[in-house]
C-alpha angles and dihedrals in degrees: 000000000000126000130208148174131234132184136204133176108251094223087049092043125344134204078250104054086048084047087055092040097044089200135035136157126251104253146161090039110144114166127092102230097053088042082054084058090050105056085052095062112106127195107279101022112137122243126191119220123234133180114210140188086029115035095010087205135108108251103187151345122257137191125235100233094180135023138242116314141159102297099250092215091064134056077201101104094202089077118078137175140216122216102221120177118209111249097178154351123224129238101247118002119247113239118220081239086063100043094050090048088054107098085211091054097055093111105037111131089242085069095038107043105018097178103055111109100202114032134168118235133205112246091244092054088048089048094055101038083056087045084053095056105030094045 
């Protein structure tokens, strides 16, 4: 299994809204690197869930359901989407200030690579940000 973080912007689309919907697929991503990302996710890995710009914190953990297809929302066939489905929201969300103060979270690509909308993560960062958030 892979995980991976996503981020959207809440007032674009918000943990809420993909709570409500209960499946949506993975859009509007344009740059090389995230679409990358994209194409690695597999059915069943596992995708935190981070609002950005407001919040900066991820808010829950969501499932890819499909995996990587023609993004519906371009006639541009480099861009691609994923369909992921939510599993399950954490307790209390964990903030990008907390992240960044955790000594086991020092090289997760958030902190990195702030701007990159898709990014892969290391089963141990995705264990302790769910410890984070759940603990």
């Amino acid at each position: 299994m892979n995980y991976f973080l996503v981020k959207s912007e809440p007032f674009k689309y918000s943990w809420q809204q993909f709570l409500k919907d209960k499946r949506t697929y993975w859009d509007g991503v344009r740059n090389y690197q995230a679409r990358n990302n994209l194409q690695a996710m597999k059915e069943g890995d596992l995708v935190l869930f981070y609002h950005s710009n407001e919040g900066k914190e991820v808010v829950g953990i969501a499932k890819v359901v499909k995996e990587a297809y023609q993004d519906p929302t371009t006639a541009d066939e480099r861009w691609v989407v994923v369909d992921l489905s939510p599993v399950e929201t954490l307790k209390k969300p964990v903030t990008l200030e907390a992240i960044k103060a955790d000594e086991q979270l020092q090289d997760v690509a958030l902190v990195r690579q702030g701007r990159l909308s898709v990014m892969p993560l290391t089963r141990a960062h995705f264990d302790r940000i769910i410890a984070l958030g759940n603990g």
